[in-house]
C-alpha positions as CSV (number, residue, x, y, z in Angstrom):
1,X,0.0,0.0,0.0
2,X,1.5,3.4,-1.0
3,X,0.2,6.8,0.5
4,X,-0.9,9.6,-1.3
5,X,-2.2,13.4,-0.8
6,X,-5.1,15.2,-1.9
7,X,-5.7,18.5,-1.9
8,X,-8.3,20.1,0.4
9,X,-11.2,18.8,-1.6
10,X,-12.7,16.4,1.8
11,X,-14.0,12.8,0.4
12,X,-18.0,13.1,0.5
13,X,-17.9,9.1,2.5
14,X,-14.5,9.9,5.0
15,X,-16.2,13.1,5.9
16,X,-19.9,14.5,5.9
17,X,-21.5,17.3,7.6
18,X,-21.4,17.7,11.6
19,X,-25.0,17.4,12.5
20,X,-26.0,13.5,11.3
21,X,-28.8,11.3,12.7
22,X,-27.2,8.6,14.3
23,X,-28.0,6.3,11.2
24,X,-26.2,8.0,8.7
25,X,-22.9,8.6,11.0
26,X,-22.8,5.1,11.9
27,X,-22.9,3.8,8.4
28,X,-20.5,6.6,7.8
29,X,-18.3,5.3,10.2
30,X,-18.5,1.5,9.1
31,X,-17.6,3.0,5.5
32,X,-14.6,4.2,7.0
33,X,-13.5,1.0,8.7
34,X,-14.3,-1.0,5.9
35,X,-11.8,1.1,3.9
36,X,-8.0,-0.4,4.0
37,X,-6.8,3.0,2.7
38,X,-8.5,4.3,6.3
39,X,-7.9,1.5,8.7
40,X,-4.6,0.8,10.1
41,X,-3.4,-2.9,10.0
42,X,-4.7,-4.3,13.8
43,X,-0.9,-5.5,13.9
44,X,0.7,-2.4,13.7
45,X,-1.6,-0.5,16.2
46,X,-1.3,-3.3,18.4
47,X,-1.7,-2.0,22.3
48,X,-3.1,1.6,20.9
49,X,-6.1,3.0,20.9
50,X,-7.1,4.5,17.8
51,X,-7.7,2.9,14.3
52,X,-6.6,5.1,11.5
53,X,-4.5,8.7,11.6
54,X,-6.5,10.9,9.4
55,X,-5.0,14.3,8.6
56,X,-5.2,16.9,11.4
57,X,-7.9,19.6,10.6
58,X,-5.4,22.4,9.6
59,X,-3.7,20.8,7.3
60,X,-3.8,21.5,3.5
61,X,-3.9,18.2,2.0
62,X,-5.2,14.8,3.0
63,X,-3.6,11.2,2.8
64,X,-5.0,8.2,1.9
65,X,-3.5,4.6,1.0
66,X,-3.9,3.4,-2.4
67,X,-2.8,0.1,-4.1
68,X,0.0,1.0,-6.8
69,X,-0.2,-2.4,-8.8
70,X,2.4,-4.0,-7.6
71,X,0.9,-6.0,-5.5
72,X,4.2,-6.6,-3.0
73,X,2.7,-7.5,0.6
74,X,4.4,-4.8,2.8
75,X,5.2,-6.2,6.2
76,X,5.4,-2.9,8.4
77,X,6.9,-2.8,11.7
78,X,4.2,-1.8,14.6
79,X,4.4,2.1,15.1
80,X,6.6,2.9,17.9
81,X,6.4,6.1,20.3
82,X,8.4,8.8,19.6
83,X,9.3,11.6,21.7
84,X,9.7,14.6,20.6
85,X,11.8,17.4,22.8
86,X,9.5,21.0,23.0
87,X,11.0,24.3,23.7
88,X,8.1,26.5,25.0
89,X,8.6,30.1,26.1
90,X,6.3,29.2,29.3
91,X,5.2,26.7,31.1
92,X,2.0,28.1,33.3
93,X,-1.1,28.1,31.1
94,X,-3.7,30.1,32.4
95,X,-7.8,29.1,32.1
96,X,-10.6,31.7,32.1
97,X,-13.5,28.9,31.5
98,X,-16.1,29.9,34.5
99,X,-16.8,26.2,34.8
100,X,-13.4,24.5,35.6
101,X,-12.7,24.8,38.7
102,X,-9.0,26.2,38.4
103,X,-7.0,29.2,36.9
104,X,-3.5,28.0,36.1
105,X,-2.4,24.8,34.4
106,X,1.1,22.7,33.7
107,X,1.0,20.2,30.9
108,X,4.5,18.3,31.0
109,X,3.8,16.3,28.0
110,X,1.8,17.0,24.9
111,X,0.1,14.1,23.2
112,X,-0.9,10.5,25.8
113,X,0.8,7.0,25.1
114,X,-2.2,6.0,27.1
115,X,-4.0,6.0,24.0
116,X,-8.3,6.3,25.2
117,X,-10.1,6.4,22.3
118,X,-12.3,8.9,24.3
119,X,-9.5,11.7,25.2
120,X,-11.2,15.2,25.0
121,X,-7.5,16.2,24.3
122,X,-7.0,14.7,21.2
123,X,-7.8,17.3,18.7
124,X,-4.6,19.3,20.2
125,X,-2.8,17.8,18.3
126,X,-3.7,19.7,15.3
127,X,-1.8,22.4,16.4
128,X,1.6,20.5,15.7
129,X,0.2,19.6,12.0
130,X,-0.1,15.8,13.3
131,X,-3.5,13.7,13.7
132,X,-5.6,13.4,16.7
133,X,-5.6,9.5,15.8
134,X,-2.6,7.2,16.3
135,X,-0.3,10.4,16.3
136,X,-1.7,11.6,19.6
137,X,-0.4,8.4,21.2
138,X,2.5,7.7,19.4
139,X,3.9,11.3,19.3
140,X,4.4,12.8,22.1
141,X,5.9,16.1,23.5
142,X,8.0,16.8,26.2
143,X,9.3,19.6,27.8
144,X,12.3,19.0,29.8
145,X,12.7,22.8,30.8
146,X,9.5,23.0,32.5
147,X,11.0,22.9,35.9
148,X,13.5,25.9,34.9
149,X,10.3,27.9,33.3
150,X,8.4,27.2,36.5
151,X,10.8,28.6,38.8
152,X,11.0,31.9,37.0
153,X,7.6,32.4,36.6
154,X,7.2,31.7,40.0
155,X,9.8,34.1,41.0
156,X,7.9,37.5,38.8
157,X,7.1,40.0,40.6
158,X,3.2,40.3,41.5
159,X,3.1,36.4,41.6
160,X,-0.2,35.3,43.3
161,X,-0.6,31.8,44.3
162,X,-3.4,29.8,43.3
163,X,-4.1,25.8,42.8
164,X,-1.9,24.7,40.0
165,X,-3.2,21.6,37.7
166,X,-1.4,19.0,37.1
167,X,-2.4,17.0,34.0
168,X,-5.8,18.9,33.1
169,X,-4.8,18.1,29.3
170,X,-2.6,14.9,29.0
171,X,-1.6,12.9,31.6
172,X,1.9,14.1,33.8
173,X,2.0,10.0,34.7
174,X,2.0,8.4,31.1
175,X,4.5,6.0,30.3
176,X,7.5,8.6,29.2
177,X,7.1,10.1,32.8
178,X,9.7,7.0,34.0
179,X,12.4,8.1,31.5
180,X,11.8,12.3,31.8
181,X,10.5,12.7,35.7
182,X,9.7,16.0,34.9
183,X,6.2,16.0,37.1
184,X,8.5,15.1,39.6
185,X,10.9,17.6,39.1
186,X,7.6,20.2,39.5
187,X,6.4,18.9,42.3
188,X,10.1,19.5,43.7
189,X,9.5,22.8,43.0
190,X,6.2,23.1,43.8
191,X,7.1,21.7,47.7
192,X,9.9,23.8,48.3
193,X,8.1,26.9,47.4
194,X,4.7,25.5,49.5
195,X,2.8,26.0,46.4
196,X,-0.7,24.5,45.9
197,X,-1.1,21.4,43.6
198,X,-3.6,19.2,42.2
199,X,-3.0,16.2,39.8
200,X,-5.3,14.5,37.9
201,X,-3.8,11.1,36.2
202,X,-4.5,7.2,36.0
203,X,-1.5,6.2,36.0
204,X,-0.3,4.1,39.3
205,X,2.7,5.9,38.5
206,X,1.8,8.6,41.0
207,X,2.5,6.5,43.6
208,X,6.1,7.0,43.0
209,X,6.2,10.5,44.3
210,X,4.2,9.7,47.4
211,X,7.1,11.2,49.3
212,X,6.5,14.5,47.7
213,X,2.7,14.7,47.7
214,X,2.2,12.8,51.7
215,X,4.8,16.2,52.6
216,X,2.7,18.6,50.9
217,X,-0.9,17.1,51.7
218,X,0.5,17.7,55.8
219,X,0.4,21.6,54.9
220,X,-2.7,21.3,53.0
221,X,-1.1,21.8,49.8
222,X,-1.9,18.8,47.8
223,X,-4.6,16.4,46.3
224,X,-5.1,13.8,43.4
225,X,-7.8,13.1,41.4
226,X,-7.6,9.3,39.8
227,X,-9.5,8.8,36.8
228,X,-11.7,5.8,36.9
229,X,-14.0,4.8,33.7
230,X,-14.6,1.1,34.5
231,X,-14.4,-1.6,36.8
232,X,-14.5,-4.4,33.6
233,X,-11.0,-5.0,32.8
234,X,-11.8,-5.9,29.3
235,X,-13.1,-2.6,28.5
236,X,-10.4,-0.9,29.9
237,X,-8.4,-2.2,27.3
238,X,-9.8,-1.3,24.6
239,X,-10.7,1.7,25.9
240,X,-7.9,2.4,27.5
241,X,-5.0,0.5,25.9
242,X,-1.5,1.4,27.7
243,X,-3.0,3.0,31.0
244,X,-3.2,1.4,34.1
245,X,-6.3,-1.3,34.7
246,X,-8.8,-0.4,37.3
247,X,-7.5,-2.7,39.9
248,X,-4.3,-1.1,39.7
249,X,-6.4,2.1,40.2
250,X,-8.1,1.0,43.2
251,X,-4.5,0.2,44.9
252,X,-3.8,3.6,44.3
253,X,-6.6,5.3,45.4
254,X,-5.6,3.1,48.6
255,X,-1.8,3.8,49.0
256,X,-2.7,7.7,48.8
257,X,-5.1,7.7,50.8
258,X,-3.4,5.6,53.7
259,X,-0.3,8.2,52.8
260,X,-2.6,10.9,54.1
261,X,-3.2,12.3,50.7
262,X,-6.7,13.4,49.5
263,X,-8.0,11.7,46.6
264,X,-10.8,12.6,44.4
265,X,-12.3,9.6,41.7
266,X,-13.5,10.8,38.3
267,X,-15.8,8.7,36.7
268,X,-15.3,10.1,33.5
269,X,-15.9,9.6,30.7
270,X,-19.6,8.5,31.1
271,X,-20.1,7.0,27.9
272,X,-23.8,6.2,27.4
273,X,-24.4,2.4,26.7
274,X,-20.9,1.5,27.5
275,X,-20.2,2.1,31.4
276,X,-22.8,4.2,32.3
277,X,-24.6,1.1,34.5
278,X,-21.3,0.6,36.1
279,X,-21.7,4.4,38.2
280,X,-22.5,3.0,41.6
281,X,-20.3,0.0,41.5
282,X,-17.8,2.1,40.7
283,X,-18.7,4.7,43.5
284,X,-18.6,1.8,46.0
285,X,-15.0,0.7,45.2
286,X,-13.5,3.7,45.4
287,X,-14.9,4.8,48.8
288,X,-13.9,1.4,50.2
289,X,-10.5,2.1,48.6
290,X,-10.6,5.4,50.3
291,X,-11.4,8.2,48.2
292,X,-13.2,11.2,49.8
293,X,-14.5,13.2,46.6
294,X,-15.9,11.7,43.4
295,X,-17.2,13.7,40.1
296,X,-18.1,12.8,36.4
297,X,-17.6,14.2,32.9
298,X,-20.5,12.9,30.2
299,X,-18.3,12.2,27.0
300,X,-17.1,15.3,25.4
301,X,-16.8,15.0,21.8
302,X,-15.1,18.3,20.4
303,X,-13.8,18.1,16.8
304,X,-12.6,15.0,14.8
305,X,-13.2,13.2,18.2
306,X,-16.3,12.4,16.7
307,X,-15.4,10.3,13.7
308,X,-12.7,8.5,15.8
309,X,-14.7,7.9,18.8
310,X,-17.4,6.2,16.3
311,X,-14.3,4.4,14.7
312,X,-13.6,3.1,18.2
313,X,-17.6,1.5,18.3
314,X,-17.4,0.3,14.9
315,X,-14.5,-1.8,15.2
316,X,-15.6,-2.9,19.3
317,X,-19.1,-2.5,19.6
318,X,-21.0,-2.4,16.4
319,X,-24.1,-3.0,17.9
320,X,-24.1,0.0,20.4
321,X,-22.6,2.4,17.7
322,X,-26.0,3.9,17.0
323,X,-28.0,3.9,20.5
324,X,-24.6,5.5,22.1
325,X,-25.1,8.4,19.7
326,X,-28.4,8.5,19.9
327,X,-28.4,8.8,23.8
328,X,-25.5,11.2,23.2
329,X,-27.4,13.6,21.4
330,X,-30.4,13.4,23.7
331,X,-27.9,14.8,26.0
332,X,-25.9,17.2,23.7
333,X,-29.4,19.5,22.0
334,X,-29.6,17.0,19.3
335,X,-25.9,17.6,18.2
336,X,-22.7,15.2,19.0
337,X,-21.4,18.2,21.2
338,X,-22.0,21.2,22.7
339,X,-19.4,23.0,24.5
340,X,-21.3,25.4,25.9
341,X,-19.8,26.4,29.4
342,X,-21.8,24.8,32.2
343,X,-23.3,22.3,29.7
344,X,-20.4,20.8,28.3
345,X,-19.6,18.3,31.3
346,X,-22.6,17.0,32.2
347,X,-25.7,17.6,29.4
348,X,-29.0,18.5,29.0
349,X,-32.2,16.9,29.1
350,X,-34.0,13.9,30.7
351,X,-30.5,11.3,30.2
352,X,-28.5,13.6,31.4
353,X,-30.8,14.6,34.4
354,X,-31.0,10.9,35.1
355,X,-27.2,10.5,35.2
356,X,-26.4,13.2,37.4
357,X,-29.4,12.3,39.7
358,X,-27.5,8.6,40.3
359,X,-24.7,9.7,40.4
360,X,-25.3,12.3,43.7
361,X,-27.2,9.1,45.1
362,X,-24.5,6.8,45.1
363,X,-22.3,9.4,45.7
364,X,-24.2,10.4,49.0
365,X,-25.0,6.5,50.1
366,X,-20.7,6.0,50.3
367,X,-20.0,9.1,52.3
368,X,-18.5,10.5,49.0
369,X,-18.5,14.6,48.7
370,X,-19.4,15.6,52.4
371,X,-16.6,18.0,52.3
372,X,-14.5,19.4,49.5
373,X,-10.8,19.8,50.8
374,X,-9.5,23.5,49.9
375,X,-5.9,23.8,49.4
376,X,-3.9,26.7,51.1
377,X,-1.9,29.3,49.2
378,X,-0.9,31.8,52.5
379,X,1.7,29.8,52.8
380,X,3.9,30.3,49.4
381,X,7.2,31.4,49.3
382,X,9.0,32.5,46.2
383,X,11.9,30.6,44.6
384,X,15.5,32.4,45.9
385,X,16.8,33.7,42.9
386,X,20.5,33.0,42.3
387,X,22.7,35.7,42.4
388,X,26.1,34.2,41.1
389,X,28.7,33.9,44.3
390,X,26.3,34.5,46.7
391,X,24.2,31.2,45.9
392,X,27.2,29.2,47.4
393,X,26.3,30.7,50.7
């Protein structure tokens, strides 16, 4: 199979209009996986979430496989992960959205070797000229300077110290965290200056820096949130290919917890027909395990998300791929996604209502949510800045 571009001209069956009854984007979608020139070989994308790599959204021509006559059978390698060193200028990112519940941000990594077929985050990567399929999770950015960057922006004059998020766009845990430990090196940071933090991750990785985050949860200055979309192991792997599986989870809500460090479960996302049933089960474990908070996120769908997340049903559920997006759009105005502020999360209408109405039950009947821990910041102290011979001192 050879590759080869088009021009900005979009093909009428790999890409139709936004708003589609459930009907016609599901046979849409089965077009597409039916398509070799689409689909990715199952071998190569072994252990990944996505099927295919379309083009990013910006970019000015398209690609598509093609059979060139020669009819040689091609045995390529599985696609590995690459990492890709990223420079930036800063490293706080700040967030005016009145419905998340912080102001500043730090995203070590760009891009998620976890690989959920469901990852808000995906279409980011359109912004690098690289698809929010397999090159989201095969691609990755790092930014080894982040600790430097954080000190000096910490150190500006007129500073003011508010709850940092770790991870609110890709996880600070995936798998490249081993090789780079730059979360860690933040949190460093982050503890010496007595600066608020929260994480959000699935990664039992986190557990590594318990040392860190047990010292800053004694000064109220720390909390994780563990992401927790099933309790079915089976699921979790296609849904969730290279993160870690939900008993892994549970022993992690349990070793922070019995550190002394607040945890908070996401269930998220709630996708309808899939794991919606499993909301109390999954409330119940995690209070047992010991978490103290709990929230959920109905499945956001902004951008190409849509087409891949429908890849994802055609090629493991093929039966749900229609009633998901119908219940979806009951949920979403009649449209695949509406990310209008205070809507966005959670939906509209009576599933939605339904949803959020179990999920405050259960939520209530495992003690979850009687008190939401607030982190300090009165107790911040600047990073010393170096002054040449006098550092030695």
């Amino acid at each position: 199979m050879t590759i080869r571009t088009r021009g900005n001209a979009r093909d009428p069956v790999l890409s139709r209009p936004a708003v589609r009854s459930p009907i016609e984007a599901a046979e849409a979608a089965r077009r597409r996986m039916d398509d070799p020139s689409y689909r990715v070989e199952a071998e190569r994308r072994r252990g990944r979430g996505a099927a295919a790599n379309p083009s990013g959204r910006y970019e000015p021509a398209q690609r598509e496989g093609f059979d060139d006559g020669w009819s040689i059978e091609e045995e390529l390698p599985p696609i590995p992960t690459e990492v890709i060193v990223e420079k930036p200028r800063t490293i706080i990112t700040k967030n005016d959205s009145p419905d998340i519940l912080f102001d500043k941000s730090i995203n070590p990594y760009r891009g998620c070797e976890h690989g959920c077929s469901y990852c808000f985050a995906r279409p980011t990567h359109a912004y690098q000229g690289l698809s929010s399929g397999l090159d989201f999770e095969t691609k990755i950015f790092a930014k080894p300077s982040a600790p430097e960057l954080l000190e000096k922006e910490l150190r500006a004059p007129g500073y003011r110290p508010t709850t940092i998020a770790l991870g609110s766009n890709t996880d600070p845990y995936q798998p490249v965290e081993r090789r780079f430990r730059i979360t860690r090196a933040i949190l460093e940071i982050l503890d010496r200056t007595n600066h608020p933090v929260g994480i959000v991750t699935k990664s039992a990785l986190v557990t590594r820096d318990i040392d860190i985050l047990s010292r800053m949860a004694d000064r109220q200055l720390a909390k994780v949130a563990i992401s927790v979309t099933t309790l079915d192991p089976k699921l979790a792997r296609r849904m969730e290919p290279r993160a870690a599986s939900p008993a892994k989870r549970l022993e992690t809500i349990r070793k922070l917890s019995d550190a002394g460090i607040p945890v908070i479960v996401l269930v998220a996302p709630i996708v309808p027909a899939i794991n919606d049933h499993e909301i109390e089960e999954i409330l119940k474990a995690v209070a047992a395990a010991g978490a103290q908070e709990a929230g959920y996120v109905l499945l956001r769908l902004p951008y190409d998300l849509k087409d891949l997340m429908r890849d994802w049903l055609a090629e493991h559920y093929p039966d749900k791929l229609k009633h998901v997006f119908s219940l979806l759009q009951e949920a979403r105005g009649g449209k695949d996604y509406d990310a209008e502020w205070g809507v966005r999360q959670a939906g509209v209408g009576p599933y939605a209502w339904m949803i959020g109405r179990r999920f405050e039950t259960a939520a209530e009947r495992f003690g979850l949510n009687k008190r939401s821990l607030r982190l300090r910041t009165d107790l911040f102290s600047p990073p010393a800045k170096e002054t040449g011979q006098l550092s030695l001192f």
